[in-house]
N, C-alpha and C positions, 0 to 999 in steps of 0.2 A: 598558098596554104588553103587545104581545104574542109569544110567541116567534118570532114569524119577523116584527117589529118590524126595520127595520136600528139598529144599533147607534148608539148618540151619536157626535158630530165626537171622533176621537183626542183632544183639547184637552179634551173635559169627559166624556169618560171615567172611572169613578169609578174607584176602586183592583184592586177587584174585580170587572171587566168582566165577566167572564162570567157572571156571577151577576146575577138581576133581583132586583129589593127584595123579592119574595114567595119568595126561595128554589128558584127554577125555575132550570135552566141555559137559557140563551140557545140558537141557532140560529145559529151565526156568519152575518153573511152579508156579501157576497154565498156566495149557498148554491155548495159545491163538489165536485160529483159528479169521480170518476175512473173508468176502468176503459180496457182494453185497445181498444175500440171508443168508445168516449166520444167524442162531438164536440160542445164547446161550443153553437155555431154552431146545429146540429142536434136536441142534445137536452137543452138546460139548461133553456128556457122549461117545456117539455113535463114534463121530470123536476121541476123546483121544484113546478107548479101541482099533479103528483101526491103531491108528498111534503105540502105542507098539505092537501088532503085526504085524506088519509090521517090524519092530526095531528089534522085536525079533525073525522072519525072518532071515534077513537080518544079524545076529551076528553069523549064522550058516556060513558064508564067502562064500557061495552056490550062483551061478546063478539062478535067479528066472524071467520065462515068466512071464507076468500080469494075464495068466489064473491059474499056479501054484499058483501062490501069491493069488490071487483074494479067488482059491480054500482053501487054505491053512487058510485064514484069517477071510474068512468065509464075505465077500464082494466083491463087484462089481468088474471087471476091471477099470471103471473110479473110481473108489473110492481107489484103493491102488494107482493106478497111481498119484492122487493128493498127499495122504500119503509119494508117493515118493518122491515128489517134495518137500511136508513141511520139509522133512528129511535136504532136501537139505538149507534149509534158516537159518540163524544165532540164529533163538530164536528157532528153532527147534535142537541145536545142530550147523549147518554145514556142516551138512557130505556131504563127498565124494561120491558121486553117480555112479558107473562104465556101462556101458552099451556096448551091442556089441550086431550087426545083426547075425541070429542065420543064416549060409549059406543057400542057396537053401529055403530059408522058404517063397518068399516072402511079407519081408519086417516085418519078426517077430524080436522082440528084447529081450533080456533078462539082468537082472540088477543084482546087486552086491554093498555093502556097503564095502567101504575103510575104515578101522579102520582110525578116526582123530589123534591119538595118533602123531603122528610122520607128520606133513604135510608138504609139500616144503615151503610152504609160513610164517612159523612161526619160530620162535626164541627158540631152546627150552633153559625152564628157567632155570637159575644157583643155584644150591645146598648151 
């Protein structure tokens, strides 16, 4: 199963739905972009197909510029860069976002997905 998997029928749903059996947080879906100019209709197909690649990127544990990425995804620099950011939000998953200034580049950055499995801030669950 995989995170952007749709979730089981409500009926067999386990208790702990958001949670896959490897300890990953889910991807609610259907995926649910918002914003002031957002039109379903218009730019959900286009924004989902960006945001797993982007995902799927980023599972390669690789630092990735926003021009590699952008290149790689086959969109914009502002368009992964937001991609990165949904990564980052709770009904996106959560993830961990890594980022570090590339030296000497002025002011280039490059980013990396922290696997959720394992996070500081959570409890992991009892068997």
């Amino acid at each position: 199963m995989d995170l952007f998997d749709p979730p089981p029928e409500p009926a067999q749903r386990p208790p702990d739905a958001e949670k896959m059996p490897s300890g990953r947080r889910r991807i609610a879906a259907p995926l649910h972009f918002d914003g002031e100019t957002y039109s379903a209709a218009e730019d959900g197909e286009r924004l989902a197909t960006q945001l797993r690649r982007v995902y799927q990127a980023f599972r390669s544990g690789e630092w990735w510029t926003l021009a590699r990425l952008a290149k790689y995804v086959g969109g914009s620099e502002a368009g992964v860069s937001a991609r990165i950011r949904d990564l980052r939000k709770e009904r996106f998953g959560g993830h961990l976002i890594d980022r570090r200034r590339i030296p000497d580049s002025r002011g280039l950055w490059e980013y990396r997905m922290v696997d959720n499995i394992a996070r500081p801030d959570e409890t992991p669950e009892e068997s």
